[in-house]
N, C-alpha and C positions, 0 to 999 in steps of 0.2 A: 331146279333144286340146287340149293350149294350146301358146300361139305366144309365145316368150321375147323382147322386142326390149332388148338394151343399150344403152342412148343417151350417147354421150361426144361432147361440145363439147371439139375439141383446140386448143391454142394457136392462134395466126395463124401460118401456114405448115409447122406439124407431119404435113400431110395425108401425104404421101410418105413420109416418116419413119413415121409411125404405121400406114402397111400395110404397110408394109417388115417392121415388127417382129409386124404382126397375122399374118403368113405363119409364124414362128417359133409363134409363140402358139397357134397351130393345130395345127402339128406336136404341141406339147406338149398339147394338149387328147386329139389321136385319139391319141396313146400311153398316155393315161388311160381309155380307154375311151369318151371322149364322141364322140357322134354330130358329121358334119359341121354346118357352120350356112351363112349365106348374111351376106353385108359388102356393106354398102351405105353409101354417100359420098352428101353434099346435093349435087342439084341446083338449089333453091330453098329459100328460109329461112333460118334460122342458118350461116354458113358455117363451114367445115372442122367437119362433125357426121358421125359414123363408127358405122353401127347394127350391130351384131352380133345376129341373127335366128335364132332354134330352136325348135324343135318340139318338143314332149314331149310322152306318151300322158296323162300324168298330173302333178301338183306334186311326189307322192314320186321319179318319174321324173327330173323335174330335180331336187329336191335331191338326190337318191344321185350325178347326174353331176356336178353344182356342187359336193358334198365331197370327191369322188373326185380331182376336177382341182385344187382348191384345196388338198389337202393334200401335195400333193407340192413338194420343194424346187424344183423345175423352175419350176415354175408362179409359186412367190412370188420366184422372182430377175427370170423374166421380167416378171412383175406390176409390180416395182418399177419398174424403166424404161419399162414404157408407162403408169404414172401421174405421170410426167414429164410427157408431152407433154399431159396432159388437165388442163382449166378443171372442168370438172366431168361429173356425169354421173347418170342416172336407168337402173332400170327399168320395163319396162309388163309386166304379162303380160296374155292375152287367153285368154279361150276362143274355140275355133274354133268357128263354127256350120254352114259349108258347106264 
């Protein structure tokens, strides 16, 4: 199993606005078929950092859900406006060990 983390540094004051819009973005994810994920906000470190968290059996796993959500126009209109509010952004993946 691997563990997907999204890491977005959002503007200064974008927090509110950006789960506002993560809620949308959601919608549009499980209508493509992807699994739910888990959204986690800084409490300590870089402030306003916004982690979008998932779990996949496999890497083919997430890429077939990552092409499936990314290729619908739904996805790239809402895309566009939550890369508004983001400085930038990384991801991690992990293997799970326990």
């Amino acid at each position: 199993m691997i563990l997907v983390r999204d890491i977005f540094q959002l503007k200064f004051g974008a927090m509110k606005q950006a789960m506002d819009l993560w809620k949308e973005g959601e919608s549009i994810m499980k209508a493509a078929g992807h699994q739910p994920s888990r959204l986690l906000t800084d409490l300590t470190g870089e402030y306003y950092s916004l982690v979008l968290e998932s779990t996949f059996e496999n890497l083919a796993e997430f890429e077939m859900g990552h092409t499936s959500t990314a290729m619908t126009d739904a996805w790239r209109a809402w895309y566009r406006r939550f890369t508004e509010l983001v400085v930038s952004g990384r991801r991690e993946i992990f293997t799970v060990v326990q």
